[in-house]
N, CA and C atoms as an extended XYZ file, in Angstrom:
564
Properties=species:S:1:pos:R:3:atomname:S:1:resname:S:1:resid:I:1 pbc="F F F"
N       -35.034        5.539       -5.231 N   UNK     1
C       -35.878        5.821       -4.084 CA  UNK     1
C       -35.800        4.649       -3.101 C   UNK     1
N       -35.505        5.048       -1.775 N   UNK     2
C       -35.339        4.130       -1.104 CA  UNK     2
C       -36.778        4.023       -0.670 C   UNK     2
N       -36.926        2.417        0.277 N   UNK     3
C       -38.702        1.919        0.270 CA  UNK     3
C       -38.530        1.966        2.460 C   UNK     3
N       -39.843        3.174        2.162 N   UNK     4
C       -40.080        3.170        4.162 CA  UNK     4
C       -40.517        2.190        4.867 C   UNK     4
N       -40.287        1.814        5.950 N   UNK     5
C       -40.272        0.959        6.538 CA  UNK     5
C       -40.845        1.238        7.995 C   UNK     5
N       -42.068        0.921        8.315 N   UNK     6
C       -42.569        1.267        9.737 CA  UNK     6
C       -42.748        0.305       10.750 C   UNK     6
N       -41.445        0.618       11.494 N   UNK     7
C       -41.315       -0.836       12.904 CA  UNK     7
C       -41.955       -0.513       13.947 C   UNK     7
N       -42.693       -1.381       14.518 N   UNK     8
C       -43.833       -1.597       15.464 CA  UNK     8
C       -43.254       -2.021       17.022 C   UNK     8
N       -43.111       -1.763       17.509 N   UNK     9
C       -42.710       -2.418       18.538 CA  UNK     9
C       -42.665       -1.837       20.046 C   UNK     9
N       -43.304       -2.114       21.254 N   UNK    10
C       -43.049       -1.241       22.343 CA  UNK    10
C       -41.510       -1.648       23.571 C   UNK    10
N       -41.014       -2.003       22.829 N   UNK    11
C       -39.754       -2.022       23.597 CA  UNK    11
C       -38.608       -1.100       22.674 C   UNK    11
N       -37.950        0.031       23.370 N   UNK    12
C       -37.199        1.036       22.906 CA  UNK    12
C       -35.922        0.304       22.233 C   UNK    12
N       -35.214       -0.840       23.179 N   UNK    13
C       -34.229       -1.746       22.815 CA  UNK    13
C       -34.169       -2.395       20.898 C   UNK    13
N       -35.445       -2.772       20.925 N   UNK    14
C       -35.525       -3.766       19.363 CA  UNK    14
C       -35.976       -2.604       18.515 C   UNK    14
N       -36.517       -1.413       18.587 N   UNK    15
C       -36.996       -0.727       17.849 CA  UNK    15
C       -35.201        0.030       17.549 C   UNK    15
N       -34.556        0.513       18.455 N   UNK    16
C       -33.044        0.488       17.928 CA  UNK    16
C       -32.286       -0.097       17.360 C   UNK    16
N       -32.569       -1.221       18.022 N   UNK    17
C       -31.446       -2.202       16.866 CA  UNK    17
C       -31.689       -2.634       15.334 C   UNK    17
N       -33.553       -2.921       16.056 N   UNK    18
C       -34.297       -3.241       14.332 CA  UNK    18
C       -34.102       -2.120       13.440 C   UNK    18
N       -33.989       -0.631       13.909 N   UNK    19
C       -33.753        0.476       13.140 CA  UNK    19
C       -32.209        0.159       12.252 C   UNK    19
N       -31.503       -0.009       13.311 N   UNK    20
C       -30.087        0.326       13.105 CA  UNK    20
C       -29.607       -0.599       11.676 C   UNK    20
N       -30.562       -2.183       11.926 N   UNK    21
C       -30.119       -3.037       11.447 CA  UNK    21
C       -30.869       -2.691        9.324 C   UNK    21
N       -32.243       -2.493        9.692 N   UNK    22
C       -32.948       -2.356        8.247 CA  UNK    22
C       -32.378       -0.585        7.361 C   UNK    22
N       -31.976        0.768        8.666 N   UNK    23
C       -31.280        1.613        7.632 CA  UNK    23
C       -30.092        0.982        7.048 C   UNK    23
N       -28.926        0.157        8.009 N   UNK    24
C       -27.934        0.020        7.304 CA  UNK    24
C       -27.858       -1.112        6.014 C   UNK    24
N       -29.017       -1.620        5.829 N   UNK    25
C       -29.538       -2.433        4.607 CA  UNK    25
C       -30.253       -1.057        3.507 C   UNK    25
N       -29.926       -0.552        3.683 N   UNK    26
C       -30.675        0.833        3.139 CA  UNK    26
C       -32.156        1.427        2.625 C   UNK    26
N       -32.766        1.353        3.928 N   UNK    27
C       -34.390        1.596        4.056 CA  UNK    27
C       -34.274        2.645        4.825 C   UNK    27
N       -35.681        3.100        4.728 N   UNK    28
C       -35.781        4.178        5.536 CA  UNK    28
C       -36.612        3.789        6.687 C   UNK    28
N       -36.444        3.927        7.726 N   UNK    29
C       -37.167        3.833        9.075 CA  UNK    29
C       -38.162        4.657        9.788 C   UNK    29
N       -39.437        4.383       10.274 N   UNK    30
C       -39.490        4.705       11.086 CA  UNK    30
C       -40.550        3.894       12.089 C   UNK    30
N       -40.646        4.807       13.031 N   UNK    31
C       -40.873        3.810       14.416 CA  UNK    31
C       -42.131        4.249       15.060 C   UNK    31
N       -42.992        3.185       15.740 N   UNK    32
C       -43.932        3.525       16.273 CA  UNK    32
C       -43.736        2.251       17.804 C   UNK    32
N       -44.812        2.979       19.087 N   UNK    33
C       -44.377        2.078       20.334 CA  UNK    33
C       -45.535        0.852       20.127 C   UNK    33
N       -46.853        1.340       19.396 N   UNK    34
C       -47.745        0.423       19.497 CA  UNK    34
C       -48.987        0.997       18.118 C   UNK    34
N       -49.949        0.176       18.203 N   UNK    35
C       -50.542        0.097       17.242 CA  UNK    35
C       -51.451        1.611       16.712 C   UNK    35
N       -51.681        2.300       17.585 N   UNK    36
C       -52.834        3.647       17.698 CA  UNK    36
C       -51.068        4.440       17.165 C   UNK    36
N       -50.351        4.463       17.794 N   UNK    37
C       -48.832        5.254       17.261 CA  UNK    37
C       -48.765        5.083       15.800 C   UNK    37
N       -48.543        3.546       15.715 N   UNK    38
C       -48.509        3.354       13.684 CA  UNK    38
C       -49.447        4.208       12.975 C   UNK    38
N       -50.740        3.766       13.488 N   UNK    39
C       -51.582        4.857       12.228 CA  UNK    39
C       -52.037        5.866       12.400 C   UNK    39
N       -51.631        6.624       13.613 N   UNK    40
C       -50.703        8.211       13.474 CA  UNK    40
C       -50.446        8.382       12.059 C   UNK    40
N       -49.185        7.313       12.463 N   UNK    41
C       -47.787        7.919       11.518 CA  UNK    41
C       -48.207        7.225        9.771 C   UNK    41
N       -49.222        6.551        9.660 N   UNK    42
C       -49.664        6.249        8.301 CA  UNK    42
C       -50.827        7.288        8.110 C   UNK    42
N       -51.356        8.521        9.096 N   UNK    43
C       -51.970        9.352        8.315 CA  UNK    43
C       -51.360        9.779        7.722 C   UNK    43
N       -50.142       10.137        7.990 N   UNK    44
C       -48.946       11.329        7.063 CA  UNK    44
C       -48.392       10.491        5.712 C   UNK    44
N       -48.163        9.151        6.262 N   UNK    45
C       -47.512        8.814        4.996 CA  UNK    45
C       -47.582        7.195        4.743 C   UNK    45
N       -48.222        6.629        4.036 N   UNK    46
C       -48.267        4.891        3.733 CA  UNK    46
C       -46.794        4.337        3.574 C   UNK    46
N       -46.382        3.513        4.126 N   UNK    47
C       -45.253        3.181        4.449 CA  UNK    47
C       -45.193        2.112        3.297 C   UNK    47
N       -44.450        1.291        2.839 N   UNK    48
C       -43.875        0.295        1.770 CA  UNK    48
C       -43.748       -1.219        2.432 C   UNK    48
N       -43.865       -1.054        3.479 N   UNK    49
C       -44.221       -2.376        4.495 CA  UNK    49
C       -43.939       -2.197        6.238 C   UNK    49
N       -44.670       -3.348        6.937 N   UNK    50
C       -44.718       -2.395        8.088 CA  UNK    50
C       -44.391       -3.784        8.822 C   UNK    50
N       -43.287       -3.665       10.102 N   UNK    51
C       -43.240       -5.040       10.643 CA  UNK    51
C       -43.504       -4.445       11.975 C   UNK    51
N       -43.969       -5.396       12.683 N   UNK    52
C       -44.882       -5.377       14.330 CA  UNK    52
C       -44.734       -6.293       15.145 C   UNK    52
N       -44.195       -6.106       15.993 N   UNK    53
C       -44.643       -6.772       17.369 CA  UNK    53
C       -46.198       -7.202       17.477 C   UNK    53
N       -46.408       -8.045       18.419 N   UNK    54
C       -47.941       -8.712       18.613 CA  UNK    54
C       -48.531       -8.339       19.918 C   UNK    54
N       -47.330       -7.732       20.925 N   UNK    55
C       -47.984       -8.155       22.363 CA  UNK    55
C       -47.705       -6.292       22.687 C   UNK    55
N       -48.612       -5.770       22.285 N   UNK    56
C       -48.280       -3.953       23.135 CA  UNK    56
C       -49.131       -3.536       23.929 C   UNK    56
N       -49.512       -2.390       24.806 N   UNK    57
C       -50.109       -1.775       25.132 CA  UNK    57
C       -50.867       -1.343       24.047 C   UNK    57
N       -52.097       -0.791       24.271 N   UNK    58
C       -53.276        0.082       23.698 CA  UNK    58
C       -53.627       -0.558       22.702 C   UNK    58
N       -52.971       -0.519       21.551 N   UNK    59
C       -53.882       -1.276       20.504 CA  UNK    59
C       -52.344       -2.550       20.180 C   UNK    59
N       -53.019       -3.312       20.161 N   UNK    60
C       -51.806       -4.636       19.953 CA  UNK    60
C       -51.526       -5.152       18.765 C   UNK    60
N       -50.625       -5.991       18.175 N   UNK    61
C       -50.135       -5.977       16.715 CA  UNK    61
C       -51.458       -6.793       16.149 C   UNK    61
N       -52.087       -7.630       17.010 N   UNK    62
C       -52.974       -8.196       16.171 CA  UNK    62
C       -54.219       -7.302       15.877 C   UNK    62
N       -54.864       -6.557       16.641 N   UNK    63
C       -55.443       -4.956       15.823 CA  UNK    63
C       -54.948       -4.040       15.166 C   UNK    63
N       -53.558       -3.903       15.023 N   UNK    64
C       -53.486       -3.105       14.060 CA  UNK    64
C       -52.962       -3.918       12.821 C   UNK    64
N       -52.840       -5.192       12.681 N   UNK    65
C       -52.631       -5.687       11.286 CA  UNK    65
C       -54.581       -6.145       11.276 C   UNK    65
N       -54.875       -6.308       11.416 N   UNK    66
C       -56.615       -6.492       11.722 CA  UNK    66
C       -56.857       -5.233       10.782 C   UNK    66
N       -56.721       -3.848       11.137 N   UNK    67
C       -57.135       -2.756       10.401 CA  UNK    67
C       -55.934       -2.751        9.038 C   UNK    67
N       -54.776       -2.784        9.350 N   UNK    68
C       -54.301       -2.681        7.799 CA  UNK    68
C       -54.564       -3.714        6.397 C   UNK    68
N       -54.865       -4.910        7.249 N   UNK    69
C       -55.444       -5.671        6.497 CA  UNK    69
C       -57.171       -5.399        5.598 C   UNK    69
N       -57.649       -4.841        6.579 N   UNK    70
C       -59.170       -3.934        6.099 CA  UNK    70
C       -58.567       -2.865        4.915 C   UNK    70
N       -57.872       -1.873        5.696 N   UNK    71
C       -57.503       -0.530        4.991 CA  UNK    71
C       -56.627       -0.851        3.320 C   UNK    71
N       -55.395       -1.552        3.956 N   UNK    72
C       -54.606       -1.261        3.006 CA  UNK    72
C       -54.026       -2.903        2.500 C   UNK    72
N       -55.471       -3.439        1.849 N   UNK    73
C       -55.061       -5.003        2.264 CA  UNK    73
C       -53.441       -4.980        1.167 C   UNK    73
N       -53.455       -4.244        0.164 N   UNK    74
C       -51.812       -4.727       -0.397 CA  UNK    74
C       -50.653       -4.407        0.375 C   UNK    74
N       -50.673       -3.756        1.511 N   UNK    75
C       -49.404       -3.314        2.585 CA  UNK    75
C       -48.931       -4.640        3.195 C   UNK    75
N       -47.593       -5.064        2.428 N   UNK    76
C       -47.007       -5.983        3.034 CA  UNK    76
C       -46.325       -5.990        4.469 C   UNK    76
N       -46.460       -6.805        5.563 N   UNK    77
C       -46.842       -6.876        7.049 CA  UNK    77
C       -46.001       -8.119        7.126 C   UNK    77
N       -45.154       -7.850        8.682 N   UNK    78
C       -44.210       -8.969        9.182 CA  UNK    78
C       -44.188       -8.784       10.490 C   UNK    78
N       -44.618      -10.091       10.988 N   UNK    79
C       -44.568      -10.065       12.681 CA  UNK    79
C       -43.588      -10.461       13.190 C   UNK    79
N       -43.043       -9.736       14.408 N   UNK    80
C       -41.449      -10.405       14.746 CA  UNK    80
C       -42.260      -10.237       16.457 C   UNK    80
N       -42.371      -11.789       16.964 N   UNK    81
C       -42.880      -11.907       18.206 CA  UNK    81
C       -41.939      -12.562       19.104 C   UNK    81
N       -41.726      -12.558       20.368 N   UNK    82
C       -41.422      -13.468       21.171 CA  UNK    82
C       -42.116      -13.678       22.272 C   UNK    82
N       -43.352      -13.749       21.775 N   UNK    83
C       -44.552      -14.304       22.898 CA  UNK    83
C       -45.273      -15.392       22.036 C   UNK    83
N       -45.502      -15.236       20.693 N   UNK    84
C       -46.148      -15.968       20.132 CA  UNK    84
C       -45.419      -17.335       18.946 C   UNK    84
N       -45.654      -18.131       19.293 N   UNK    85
C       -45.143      -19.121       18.136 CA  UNK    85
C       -45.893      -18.371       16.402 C   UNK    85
N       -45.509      -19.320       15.612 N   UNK    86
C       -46.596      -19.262       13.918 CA  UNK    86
C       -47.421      -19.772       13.897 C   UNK    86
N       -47.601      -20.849       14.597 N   UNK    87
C       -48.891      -21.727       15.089 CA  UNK    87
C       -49.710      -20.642       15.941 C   UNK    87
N       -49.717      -19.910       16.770 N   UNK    88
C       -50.594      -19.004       16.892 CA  UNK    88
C       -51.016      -18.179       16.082 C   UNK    88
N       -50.316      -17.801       14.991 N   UNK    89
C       -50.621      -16.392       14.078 CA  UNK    89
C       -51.089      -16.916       13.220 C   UNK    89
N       -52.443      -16.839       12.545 N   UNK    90
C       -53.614      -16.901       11.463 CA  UNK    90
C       -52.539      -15.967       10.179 C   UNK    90
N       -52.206      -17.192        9.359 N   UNK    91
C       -51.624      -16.624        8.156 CA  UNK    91
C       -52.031      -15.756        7.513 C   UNK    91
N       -53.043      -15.742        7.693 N   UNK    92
C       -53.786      -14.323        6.700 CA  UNK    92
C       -53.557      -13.188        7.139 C   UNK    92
N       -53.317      -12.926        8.336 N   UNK    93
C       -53.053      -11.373        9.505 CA  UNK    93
C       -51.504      -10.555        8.639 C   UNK    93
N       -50.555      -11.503        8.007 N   UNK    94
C       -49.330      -10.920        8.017 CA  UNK    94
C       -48.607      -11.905        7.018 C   UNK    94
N       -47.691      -11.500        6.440 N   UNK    95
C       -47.154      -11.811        5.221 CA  UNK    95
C       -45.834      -13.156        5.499 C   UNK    95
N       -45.364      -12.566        6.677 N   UNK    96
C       -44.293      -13.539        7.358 CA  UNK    96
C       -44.353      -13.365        8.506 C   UNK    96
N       -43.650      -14.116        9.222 N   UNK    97
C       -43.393      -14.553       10.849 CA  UNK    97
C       -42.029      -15.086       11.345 C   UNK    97
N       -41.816      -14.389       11.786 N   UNK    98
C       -39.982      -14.562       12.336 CA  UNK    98
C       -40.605      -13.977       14.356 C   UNK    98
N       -39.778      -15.354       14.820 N   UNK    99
C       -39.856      -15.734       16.374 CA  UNK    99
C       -38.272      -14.646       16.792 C   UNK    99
N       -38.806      -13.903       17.561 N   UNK   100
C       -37.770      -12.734       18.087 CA  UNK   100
C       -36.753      -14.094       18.822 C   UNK   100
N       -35.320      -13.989       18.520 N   UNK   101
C       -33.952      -14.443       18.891 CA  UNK   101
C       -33.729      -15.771       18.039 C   UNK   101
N       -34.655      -15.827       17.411 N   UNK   102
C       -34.846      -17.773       16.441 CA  UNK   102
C       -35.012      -17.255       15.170 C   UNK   102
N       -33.864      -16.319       14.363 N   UNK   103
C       -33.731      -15.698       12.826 CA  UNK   103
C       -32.481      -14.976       12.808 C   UNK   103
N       -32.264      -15.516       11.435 N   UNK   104
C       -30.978      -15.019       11.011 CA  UNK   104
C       -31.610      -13.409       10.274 C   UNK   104
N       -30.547      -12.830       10.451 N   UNK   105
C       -30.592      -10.915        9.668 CA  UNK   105
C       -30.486      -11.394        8.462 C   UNK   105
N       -29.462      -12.047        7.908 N   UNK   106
C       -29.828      -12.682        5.713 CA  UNK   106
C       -31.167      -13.143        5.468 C   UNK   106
N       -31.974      -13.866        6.409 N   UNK   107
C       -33.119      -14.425        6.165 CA  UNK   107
C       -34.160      -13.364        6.332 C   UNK   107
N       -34.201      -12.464        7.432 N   UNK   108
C       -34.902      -11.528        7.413 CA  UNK   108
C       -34.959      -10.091        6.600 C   UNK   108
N       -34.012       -9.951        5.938 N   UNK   109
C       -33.360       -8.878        5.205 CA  UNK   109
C       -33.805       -9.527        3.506 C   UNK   109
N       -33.844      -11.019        3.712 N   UNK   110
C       -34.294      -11.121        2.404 CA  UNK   110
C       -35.652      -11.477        2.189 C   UNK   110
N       -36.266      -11.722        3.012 N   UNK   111
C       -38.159      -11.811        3.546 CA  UNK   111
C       -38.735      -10.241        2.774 C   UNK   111
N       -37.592       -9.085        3.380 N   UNK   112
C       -38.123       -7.830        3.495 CA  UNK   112
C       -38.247       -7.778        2.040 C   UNK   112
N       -36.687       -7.833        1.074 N   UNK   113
C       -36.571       -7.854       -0.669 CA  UNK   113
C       -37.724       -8.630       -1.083 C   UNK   113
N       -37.650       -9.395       -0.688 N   UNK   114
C       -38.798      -10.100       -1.707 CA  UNK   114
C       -40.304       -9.822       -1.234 C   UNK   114
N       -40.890       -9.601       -0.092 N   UNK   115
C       -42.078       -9.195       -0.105 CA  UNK   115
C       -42.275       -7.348       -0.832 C   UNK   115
N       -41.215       -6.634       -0.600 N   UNK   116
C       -41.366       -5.595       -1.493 CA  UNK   116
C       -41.243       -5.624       -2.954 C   UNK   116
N       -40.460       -6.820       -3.146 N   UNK   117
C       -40.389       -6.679       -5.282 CA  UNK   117
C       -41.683       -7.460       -5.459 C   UNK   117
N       -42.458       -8.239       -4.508 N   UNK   118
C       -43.882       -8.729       -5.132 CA  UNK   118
C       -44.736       -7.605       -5.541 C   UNK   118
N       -45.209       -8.333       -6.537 N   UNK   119
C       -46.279       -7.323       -7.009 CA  UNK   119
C       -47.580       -7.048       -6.032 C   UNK   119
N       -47.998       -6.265       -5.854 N   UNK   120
C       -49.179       -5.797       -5.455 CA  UNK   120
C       -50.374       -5.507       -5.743 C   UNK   120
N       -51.489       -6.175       -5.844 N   UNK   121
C       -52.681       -5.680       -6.602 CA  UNK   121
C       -53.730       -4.797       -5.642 C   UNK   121
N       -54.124       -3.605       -5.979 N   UNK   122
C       -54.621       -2.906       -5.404 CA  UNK   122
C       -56.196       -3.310       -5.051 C   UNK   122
N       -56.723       -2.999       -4.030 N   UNK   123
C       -58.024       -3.718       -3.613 CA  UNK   123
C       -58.625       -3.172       -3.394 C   UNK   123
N       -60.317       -2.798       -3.936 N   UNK   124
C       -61.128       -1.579       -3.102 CA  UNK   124
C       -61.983       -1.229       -1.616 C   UNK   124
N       -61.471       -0.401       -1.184 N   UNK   125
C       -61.486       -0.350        0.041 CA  UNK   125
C       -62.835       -1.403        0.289 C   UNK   125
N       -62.186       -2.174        1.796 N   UNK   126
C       -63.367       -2.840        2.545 CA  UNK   126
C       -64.008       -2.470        3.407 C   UNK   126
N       -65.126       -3.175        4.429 N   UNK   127
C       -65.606       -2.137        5.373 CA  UNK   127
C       -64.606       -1.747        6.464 C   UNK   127
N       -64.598       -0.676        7.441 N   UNK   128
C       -64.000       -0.901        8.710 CA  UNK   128
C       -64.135       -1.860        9.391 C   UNK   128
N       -62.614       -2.109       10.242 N   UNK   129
C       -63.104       -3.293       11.512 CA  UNK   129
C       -63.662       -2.741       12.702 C   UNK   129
N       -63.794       -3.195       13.448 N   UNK   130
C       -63.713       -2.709       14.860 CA  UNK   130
C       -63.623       -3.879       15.868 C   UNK   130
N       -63.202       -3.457       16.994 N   UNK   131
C       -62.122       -3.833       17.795 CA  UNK   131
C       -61.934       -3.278       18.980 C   UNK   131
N       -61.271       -4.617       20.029 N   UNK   132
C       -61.262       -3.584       21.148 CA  UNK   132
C       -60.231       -3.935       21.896 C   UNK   132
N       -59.757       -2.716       22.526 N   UNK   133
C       -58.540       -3.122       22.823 CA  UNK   133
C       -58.387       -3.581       24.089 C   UNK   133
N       -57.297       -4.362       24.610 N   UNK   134
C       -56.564       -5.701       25.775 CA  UNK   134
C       -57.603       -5.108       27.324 C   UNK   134
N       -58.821       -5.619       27.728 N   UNK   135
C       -59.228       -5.171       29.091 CA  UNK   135
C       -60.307       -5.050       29.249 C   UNK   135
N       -61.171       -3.875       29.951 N   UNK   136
C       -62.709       -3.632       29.691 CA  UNK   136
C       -62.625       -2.250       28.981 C   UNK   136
N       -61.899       -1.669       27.852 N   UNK   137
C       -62.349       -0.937       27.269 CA  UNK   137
C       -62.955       -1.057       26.256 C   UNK   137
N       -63.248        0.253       25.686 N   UNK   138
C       -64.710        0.078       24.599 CA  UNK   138
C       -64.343       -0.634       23.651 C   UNK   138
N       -65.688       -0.656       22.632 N   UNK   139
C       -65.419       -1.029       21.507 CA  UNK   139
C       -65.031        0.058       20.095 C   UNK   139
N       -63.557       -0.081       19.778 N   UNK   140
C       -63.074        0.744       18.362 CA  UNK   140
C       -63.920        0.527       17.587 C   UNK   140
N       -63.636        1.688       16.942 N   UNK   141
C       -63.549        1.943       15.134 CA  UNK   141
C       -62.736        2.577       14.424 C   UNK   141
N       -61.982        1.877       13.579 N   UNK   142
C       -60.517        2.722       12.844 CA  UNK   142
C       -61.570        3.046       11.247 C   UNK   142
N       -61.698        4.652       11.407 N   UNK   143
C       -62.201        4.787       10.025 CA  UNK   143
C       -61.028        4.718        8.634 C   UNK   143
N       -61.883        4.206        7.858 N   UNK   144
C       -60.587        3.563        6.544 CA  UNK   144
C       -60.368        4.910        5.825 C   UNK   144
N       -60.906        5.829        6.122 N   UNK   145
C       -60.657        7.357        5.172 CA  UNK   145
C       -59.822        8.221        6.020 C   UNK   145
N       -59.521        8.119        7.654 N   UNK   146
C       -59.129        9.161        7.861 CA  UNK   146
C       -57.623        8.519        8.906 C   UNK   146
N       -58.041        6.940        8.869 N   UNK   147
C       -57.068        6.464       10.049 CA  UNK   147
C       -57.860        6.730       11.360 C   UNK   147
N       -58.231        7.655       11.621 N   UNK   148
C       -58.542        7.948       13.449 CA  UNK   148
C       -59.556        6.899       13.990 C   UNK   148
N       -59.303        6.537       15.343 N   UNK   149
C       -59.854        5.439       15.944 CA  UNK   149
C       -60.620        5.945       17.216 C   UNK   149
N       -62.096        5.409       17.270 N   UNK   150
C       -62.987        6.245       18.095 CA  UNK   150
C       -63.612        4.926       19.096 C   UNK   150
N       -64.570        5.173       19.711 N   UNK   151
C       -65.389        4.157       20.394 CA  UNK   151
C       -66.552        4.730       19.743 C   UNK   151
N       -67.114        2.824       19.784 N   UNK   152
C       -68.323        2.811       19.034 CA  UNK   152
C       -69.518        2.152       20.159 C   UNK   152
N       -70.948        2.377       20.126 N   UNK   153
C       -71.813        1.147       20.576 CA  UNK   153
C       -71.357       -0.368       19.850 C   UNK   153
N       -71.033       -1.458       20.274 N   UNK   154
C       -70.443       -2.576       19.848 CA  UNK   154
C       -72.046       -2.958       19.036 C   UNK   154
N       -71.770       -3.276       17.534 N   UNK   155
C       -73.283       -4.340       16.939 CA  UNK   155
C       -73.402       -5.518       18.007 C   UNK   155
N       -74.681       -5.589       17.669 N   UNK   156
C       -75.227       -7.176       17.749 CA  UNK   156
C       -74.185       -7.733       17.257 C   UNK   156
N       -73.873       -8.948       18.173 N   UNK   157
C       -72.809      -10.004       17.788 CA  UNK   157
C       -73.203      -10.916       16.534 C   UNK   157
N       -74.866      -10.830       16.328 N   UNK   158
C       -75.269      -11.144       15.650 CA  UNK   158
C       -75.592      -10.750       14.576 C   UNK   158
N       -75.146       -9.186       14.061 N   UNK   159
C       -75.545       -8.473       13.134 CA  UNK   159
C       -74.459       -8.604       12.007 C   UNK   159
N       -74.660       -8.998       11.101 N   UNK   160
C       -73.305       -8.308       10.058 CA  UNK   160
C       -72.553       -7.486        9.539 C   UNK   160
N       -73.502       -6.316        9.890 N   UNK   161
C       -72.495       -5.213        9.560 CA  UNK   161
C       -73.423       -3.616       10.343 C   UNK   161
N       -72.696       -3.128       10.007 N   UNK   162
C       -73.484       -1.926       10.841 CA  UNK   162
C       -73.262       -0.602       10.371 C   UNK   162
N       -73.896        0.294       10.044 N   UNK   163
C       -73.486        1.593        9.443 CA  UNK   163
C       -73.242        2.825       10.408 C   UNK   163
N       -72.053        3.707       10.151 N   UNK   164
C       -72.453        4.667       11.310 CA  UNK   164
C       -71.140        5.947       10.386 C   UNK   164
N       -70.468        6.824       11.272 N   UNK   165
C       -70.122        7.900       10.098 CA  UNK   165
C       -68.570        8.562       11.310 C   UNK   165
N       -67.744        8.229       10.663 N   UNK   166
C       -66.397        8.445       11.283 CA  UNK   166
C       -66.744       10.097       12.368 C   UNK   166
N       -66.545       10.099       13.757 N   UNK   167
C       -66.553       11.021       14.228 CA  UNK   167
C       -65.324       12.430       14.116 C   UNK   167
N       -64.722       11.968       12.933 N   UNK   168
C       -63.453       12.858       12.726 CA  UNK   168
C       -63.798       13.543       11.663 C   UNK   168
N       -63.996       12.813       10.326 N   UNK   169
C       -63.504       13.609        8.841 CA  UNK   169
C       -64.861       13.005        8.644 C   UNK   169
N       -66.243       12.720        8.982 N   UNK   170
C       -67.990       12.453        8.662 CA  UNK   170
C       -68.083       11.221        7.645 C   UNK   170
N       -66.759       10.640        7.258 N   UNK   171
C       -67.201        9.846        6.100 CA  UNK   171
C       -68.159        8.207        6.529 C   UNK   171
N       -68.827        8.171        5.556 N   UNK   172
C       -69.591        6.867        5.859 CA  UNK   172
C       -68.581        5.580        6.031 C   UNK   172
N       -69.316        4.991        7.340 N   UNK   173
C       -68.447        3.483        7.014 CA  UNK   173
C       -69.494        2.554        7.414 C   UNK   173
N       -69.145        1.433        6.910 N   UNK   174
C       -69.602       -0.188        7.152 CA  UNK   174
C       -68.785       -0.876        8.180 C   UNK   174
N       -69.823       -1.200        9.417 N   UNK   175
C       -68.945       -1.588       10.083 CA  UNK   175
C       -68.821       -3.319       10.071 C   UNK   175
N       -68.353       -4.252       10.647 N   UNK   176
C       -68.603       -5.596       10.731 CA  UNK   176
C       -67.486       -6.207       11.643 C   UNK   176
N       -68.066       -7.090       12.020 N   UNK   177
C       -67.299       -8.269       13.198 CA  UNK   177
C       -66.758       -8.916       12.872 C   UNK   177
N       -65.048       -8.799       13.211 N   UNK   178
C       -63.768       -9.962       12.746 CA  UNK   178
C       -63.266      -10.546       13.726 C   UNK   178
N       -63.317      -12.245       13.881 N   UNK   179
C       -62.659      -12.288       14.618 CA  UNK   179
C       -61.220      -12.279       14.687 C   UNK   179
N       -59.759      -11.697       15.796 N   UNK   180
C       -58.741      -11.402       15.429 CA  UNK   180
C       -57.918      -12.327       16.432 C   UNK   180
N       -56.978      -13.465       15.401 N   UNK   181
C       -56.078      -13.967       16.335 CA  UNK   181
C       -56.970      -15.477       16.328 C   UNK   181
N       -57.695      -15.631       15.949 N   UNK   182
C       -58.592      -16.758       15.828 CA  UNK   182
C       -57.840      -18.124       14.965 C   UNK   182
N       -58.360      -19.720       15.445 N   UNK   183
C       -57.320      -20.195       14.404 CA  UNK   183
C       -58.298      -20.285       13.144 C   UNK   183
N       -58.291      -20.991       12.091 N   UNK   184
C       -59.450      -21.454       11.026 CA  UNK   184
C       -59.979      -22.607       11.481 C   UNK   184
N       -61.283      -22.072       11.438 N   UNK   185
C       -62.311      -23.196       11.799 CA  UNK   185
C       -62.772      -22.946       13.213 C   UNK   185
N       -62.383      -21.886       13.949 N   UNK   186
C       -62.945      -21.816       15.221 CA  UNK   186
C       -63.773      -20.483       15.435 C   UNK   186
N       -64.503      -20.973       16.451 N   UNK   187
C       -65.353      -19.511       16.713 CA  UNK   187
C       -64.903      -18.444       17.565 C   UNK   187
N       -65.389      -17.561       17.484 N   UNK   188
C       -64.864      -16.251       18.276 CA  UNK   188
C       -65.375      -16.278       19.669 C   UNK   188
């Protein structure tokens, strides 16, 4: 069984080549332009690891590894940026970090082997995040049961968590405030 592979990215160019380059290593591909696109395509099917761009339209790589990290914290995650150094990216968001034109394909091809032969320990679901995406739009909620992402009244900044009930599939969630993209030790 070959292991799926869901590339993130809103430029048509790298999502081709990155395709071209991980089937002919023999994975299976597929592709999303931005972050609300990916978990579309993870209602249908949980992918085996998922690599992303950081800088998209609508929902951006750092919200949607923000929610897979909530959802599916064992889904191994790789950011391939060329806006952001590693010194920007909070190690905890993503498994590795490769700077778009500054990586070799052996090094990245073997990042991919070995974060898939790690073992995985399964984790029970956490609360939802929520989040909002690049501007003055609202504040998300990606429910962890159904994937779909709604606008919420934003909590008290001061509240810890907040209860309310996915407007799609009714299930209960917990909501709470993360900050995303943050370094350690700083405030939001």
């Amino acid at each position: 069984m070959t292991n799926k592979i869901l590339l993130v990215d809103d430029e048509p160019s790298i999502r081709v080549v990155l395709s071209a380059v991980l089937e002919d290593a023999g994975y299976t591909v597929e592709t999303a332009e931005h972050g609300f696109d990916a978990l579309r395509r993870i209602q249908n099917a949980l992918p085996d690891l998922v690599i992303t761009d950081l800088r998209m339209p609508n929902m951006n790589g750092f919200e949607l590894l923000a929610v897979l990290r909530e959802r599916f914290p064992q889904l191994p995650t790789i950011v391939i940026s060329g806006e952001f150094l590693i010194s920007d990216v909070n190690s905890s968001i993503a498994d590795a970090f490769f700077q778009k034109g500054n990586y070799s394909i052996p090094d990245f091809l073997g990042k991919i082997r070995d974060l898939l032969a790690a073992p995985r320990v399964p984790v029970d679901n956490k609360p939802s995040t929520i989040w909002s995406p690049t501007g003055d739009s609202p504040v998300m909620l990606t429910c962890t049961s159904c994937m779909h992402s709604f606008p919420i009244d934003a909590c008290d900044g001061h509240a810890p968590a907040k209860q309310t009930s996915c407007i799609f599939c009714g299930a209960h969630l917990e909501v709470r405030l993360v900050a995303i993209g943050v370094a350690p030790g700083a405030t939001s």
